[in-house]
N, C-alpha and C positions, 0 to 999 in steps of 0.2 A: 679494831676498825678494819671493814674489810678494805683493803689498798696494798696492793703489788711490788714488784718492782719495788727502785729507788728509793720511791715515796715510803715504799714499807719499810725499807732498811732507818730513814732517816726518823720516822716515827717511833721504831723500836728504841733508836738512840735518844728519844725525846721523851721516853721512859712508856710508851704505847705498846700494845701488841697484834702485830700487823695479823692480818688473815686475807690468805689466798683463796676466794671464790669465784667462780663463775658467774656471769651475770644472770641466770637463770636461779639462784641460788640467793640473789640478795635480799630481795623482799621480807622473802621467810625466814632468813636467818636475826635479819631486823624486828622482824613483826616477833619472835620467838622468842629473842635477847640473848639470841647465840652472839652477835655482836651488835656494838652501841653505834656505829657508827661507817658511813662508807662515801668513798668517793667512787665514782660514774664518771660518764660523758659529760655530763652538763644539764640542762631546764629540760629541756626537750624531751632526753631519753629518760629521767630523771620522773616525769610527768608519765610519760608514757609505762614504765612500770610501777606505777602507782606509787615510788618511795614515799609519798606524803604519808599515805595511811598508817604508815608505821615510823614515823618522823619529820617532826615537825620544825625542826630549826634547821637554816641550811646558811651552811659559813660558805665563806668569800673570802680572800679571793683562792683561786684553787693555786697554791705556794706549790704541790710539788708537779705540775703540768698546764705548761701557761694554755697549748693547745695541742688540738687534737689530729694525728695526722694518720695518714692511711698509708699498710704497705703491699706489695706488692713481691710473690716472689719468688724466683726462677730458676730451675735447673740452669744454672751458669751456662753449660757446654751446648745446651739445646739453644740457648739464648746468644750466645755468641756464634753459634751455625748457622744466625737467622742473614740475609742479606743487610746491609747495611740499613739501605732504605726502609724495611720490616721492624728492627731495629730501632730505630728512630721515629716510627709510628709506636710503637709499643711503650717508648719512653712518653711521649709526647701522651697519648690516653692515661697513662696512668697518672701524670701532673696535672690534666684535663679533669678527673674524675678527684683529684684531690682538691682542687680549685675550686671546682663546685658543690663538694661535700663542705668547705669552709664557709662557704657564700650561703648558701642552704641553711646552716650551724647556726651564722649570724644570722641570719633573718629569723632564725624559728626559737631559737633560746631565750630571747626578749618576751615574747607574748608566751610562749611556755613558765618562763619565771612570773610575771603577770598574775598567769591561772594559780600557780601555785600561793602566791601571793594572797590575790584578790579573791578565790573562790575557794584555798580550802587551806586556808588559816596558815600557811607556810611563813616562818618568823627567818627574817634575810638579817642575818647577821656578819657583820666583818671583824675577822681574828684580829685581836687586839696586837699594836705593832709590837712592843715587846713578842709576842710569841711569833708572829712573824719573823723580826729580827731573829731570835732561837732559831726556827727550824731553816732560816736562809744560813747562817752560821754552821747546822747540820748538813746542809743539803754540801755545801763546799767541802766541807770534812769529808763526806761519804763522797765524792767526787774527786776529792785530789788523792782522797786512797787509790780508787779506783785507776786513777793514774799512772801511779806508781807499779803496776800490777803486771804490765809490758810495754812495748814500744808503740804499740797501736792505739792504744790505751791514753798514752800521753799525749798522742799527734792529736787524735778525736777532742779532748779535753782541752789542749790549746790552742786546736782549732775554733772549739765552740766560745774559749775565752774572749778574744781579737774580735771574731765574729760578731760577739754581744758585745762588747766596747766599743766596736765602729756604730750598731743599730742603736744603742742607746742614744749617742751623741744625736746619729740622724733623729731618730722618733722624740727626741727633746725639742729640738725645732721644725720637726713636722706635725704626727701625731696629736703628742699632747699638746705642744702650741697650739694647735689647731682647735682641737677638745676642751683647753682654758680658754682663750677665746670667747669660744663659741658659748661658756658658759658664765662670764662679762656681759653677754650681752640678753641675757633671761635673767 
């Protein structure tokens, strides 16, 4: 499977064999049967390089990137010479252009999964939870390793733990309330 990063480590541990390509490289390595499988951006981008014609099932939910984010990134010393005020435009467009790369994502991944769906036989499947539970029980392993590895290493990791413990509780009575709900009443 082509998949990178993290995701690759924790599929290799899931008894898979990850592959590092390019996205200009996927299609054909798909269509060819260099590899079985790959994760992307999402419907959108997904659609747009044609993955359907060379595969046809597409699982959900994406376990090793819940979302997609964009970076940005600076010779430090040039960037701390800038004036304060310059500085803080530059921060501000870059969260600006990530904002609405999310906004754009959501709007357009919906009707892209759609086409794939509705007009070229695209089979939407969800990982069954056992294998979910699996690869979320890999993905912590491969993260609290990663932990251990230095000090910056652990702060980022219990950083992002607290983090997702305070967002869970909130998006429990916001989000999904909201989304259960809303689906009580169709």
């Amino acid at each position: 499977m082509r998949i990178p990063g993290l995701g690759g480590e924790v599929l290799r541990r899931a008894g898979g064999t990850p592959v590092n390509l390019p996205g200009g490289e996927i299609f054909t390595a798909l269509q060819t049967g260099s590899i079985d499988a790959t994760e992307w951006v999402g419907p959108y981008n997904d659609l747009a390089f044609g993955l359907y014609q060379a595969a046809k099932n597409y699982y959900y939910p994406g376990w090793h990137e819940p979302g997609t984010t964009l970076e940005a990134i600076f010779n430090k010393q040039s960037f701390e010479a800038l004036p304060a005020d310059l500085r803080e435009i530059v921060l501000m467009a870059c969260r600006t252009v990530n904002a609405n790369m999310l906004a754009e994502y959501t709007a357009r991944n919906q009707a892209a999964l759609e086409t794939l769906v509705n007009d070229h036989g695209v089979q939407l499947r969800r990982f069954p939870d056992d294998v979910l539970r699996r690869l979320k029980q890999l993905s912590d392993e491969v993260l609290a390793e990663i932990a251990t590895q230095d000090a910056l290493a652990r702060k980022i990791y219990e950083s992002q733990l607290a983090f997702l413990k305070q967002v869970r509780k909130w998006h429990d009575v916001s989000e999904l309330a909201y989304f259960q709900a809303r689906d009580l009443a169709t």
